[in-house]
C-alpha atoms as one frame of an Amber mdcrd trajectory, in Angstrom:
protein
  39.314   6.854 -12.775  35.815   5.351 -13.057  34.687   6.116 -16.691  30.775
   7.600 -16.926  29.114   5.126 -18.385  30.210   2.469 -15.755  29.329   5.630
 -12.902  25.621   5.853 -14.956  24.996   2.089 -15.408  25.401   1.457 -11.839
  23.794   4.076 -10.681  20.791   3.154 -12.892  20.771  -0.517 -11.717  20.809
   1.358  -8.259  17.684   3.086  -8.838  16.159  -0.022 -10.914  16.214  -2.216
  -7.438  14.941   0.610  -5.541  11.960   1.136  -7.946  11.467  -2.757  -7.606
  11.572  -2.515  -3.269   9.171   0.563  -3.416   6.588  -1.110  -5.966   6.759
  -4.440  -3.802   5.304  -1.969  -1.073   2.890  -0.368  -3.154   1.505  -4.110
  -3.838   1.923  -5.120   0.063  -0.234  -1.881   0.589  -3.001  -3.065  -2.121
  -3.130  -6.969  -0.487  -3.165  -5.158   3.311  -6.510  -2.954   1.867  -7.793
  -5.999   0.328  -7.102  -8.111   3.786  -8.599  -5.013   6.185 -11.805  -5.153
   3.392 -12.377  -8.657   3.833 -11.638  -9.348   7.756 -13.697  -6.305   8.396
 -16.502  -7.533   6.240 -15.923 -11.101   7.959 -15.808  -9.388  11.645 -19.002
  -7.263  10.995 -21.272  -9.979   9.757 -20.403 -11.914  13.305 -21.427  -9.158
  15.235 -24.166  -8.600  13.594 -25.547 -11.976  13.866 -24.530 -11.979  17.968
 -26.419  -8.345  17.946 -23.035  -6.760  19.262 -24.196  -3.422  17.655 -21.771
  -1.520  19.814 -18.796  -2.973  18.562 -20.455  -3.207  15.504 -20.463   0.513
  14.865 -16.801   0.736  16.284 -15.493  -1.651  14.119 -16.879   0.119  11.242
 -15.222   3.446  11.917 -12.119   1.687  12.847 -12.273  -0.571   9.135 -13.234
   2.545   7.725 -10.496   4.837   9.152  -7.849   2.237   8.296  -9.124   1.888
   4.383  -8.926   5.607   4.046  -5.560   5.374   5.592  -4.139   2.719   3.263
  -6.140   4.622   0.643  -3.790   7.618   1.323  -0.654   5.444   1.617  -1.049
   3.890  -1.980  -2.203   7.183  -3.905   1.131   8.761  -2.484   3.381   5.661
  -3.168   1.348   5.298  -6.829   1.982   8.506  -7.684   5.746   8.453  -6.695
   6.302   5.223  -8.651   4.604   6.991 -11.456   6.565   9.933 -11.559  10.074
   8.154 -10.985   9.399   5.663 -14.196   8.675   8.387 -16.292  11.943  10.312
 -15.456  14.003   6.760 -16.269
């Protein structure tokens, strides 16, 4: 018969490892913003100096699309992580 503390202490080192896997994502989803920010920024100063001001505008509602995205992704994974530490 396993005894409860040794059910609850490995249950809670468990949950401690997926906590650490989901807020390794959450900061993989802050450095991917950061990296579709800068690349964007990077992309969007070339074509505006070759006067590409089609793809110009595209790749500004595609950068901005993808931020918002991301945006979403990390409020939802934030506020998960939140609520899960303050129940442990």
């Amino acid at each position: 018969m396993i005894l409860p503390l040794k059910e609850y202490e490995k249950r809670k080192i468990k949950y401690n490892s997926l906590l650490k896997k989901q807020q390794k994502f959450g900061h993989n989803i802050t450095n991917l913003r950061l990296a579709v920010f800068i690349l964007g920024l990077i992309t969007l100063i070339i074509m505006y100096i070759f006067k590409k001001y089609i793809l110009f505008d595209s790749i500004v509602a595609g950068v901005i699309v993808l931020l918002f995205y991301l945006a979403y992704l990390h409020k939802n994974i934030s506020e998960f992580l939140f609520t899960q530490l303050r129940i442990i």
